[in-house]
C-alpha positions in Angstrom: 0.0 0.0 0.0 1.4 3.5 -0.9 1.4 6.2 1.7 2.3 9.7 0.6 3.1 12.0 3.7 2.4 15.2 1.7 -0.2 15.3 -1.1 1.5 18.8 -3.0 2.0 17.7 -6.9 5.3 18.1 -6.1 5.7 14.8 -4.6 5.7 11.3 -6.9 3.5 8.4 -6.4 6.7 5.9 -6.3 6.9 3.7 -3.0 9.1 4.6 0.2 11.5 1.6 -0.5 11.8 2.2 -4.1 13.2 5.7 -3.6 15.3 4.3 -0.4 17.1 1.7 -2.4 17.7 4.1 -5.3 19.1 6.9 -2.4 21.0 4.5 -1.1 22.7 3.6 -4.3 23.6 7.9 -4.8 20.5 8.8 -6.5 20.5 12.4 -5.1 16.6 12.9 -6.7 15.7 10.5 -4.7 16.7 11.0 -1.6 15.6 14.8 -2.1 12.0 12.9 -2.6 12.3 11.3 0.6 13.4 14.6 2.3 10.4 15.9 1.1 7.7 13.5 2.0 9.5 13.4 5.7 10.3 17.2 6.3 6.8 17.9 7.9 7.1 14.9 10.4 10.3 15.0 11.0 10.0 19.0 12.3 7.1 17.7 14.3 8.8 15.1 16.1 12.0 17.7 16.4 9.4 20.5 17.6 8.4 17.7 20.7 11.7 17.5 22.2 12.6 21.2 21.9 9.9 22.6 21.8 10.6 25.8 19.2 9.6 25.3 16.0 12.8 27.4 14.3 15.2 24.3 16.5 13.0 21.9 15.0 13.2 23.0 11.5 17.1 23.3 12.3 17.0 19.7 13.7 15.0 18.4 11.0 18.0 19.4 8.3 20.3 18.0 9.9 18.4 14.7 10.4 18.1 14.6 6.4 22.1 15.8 6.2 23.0 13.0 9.1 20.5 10.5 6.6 22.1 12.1 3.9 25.8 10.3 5.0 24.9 7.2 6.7 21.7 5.7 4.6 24.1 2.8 2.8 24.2 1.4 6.7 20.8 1.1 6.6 20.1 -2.3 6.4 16.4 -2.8 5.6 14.8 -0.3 3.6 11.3 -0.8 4.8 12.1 0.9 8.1 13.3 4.0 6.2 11.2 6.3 8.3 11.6 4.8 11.9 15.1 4.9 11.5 14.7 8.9 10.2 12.7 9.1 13.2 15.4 8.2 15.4 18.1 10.4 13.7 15.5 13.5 14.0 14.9 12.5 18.1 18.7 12.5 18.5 19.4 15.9 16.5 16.3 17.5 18.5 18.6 16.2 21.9 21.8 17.4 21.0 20.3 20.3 19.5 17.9 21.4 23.0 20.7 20.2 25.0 22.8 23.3 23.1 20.4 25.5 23.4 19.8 25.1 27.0 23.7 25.7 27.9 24.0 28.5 25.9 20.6 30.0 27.7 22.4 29.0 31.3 25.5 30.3 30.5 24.5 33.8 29.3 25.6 36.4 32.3 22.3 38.2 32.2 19.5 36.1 32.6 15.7 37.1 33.1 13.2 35.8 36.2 9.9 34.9 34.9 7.6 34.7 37.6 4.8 32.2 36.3 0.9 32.9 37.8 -2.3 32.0 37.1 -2.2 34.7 34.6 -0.3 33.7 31.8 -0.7 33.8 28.3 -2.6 30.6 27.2 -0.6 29.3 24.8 2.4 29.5 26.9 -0.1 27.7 30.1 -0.6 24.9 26.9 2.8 24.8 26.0 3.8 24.4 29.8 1.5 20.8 30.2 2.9 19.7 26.9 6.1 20.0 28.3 4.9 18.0 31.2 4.2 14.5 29.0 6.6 12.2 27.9 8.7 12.1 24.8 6.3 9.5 23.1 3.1 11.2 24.1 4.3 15.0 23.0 5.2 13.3 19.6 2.1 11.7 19.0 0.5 15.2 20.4 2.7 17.0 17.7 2.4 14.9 14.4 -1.6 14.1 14.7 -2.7 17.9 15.8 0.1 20.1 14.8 1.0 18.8 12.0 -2.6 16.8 11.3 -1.5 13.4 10.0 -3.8 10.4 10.4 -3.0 7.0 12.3 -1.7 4.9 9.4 0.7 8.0 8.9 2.2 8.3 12.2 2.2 4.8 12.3 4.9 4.5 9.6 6.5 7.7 10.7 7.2 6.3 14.1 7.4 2.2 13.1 4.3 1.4 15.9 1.1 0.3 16.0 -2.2 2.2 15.2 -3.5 0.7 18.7 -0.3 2.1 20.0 -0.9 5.3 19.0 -4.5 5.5 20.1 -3.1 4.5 23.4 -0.9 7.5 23.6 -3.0 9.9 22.3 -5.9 9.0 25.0 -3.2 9.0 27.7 -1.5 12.4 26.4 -4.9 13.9 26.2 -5.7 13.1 29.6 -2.7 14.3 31.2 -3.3 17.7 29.5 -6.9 17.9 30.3 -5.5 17.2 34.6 -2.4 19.8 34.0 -4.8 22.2 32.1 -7.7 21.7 34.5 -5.3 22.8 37.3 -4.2 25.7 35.7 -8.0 26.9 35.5 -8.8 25.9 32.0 -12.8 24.7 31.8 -12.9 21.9 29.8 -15.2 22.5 26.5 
């Protein structure tokens, strides 16, 4: 079955493993068609762990460039996008883990007093922060970026049970952590 994670024209119809084994052999088109299906999920997964969606986008490129150098290691093609997956978590790491030095060793740094007043998307992206890796990447590719179940699914190399799982459990979480910071639910 073909899955297409963008449906632009500018994306072909040819399967995942095709363009992997034609990448992996130094077909640059190729692999430029993979970067192009996975850029959107990939920056969703990156945006998870950091949680800034210009260190995502920075994470995401060098998941493709990291992909770029080591895809003839890759032994079976058919878990292309799991193993992408895995680059982009790493790159989001080292990349957050960067960030957050260079934030803590700056000789100025601001106190933010957090109330019951802040800004909601800021309250929101406070009980994300609060869920695990797995749940704040489900959160991220199904309702940021809006792909279905049999999408993430391939994306992340689990279950569709799996993933209704962690969605249920993610949402719940939020609902507690939002409840408590005076959200009514809807």
């Amino acid at each position: 079955m073909l899955k297409v994670l963008r449906n632009d024209n500018l994306v072909s119809r040819e399967p995942d493993i095709v363009l992997v084994k034609a990448a992996a052999e130094g077909n640059v088109e190729s692999f430029t068609e993979l970067a192009a299906r996975y850029y959107t999920p990939m920056v969703a997964i990156a945006h998870s762990i950091t949680g800034d969606r210009d260190l995502a986008e920075d994470a995401a490129q060098q998941c493709f460039a990291r992909a770029a150098v080591k895809l003839s290691q890759l032994k079976n093609y058919e878990k292309f996008a799991g193993w992408l997956a895995a680059i982009c978590r790493n790159e989001a790491k080292d990349i957050a883990r960067l960030e957050n030095n260079h934030r803590n060793s700056e000789k100025f740094s601001e106190i933010k007093i957090e109330s019951k007043d802040n800004d909601s998307s800021e309250v929101v992206k406070n009980a994300l922060s609060k869920l695990s890796n797995s749940s704040r990447e489900v959160i991220y590719l199904r309702y940021y970026d809006g792909l279905s179940y049999d999408q993430i699914s391939e994306v992340l190399g689990i279950s569709e049970q799996a993933i209704n799982g962690r969605l249920r459990r993610a949402k719940k979480k939020l609902a507690q952590t939002l409840k408590r910071e005076g959200f009514k639910q809807v």
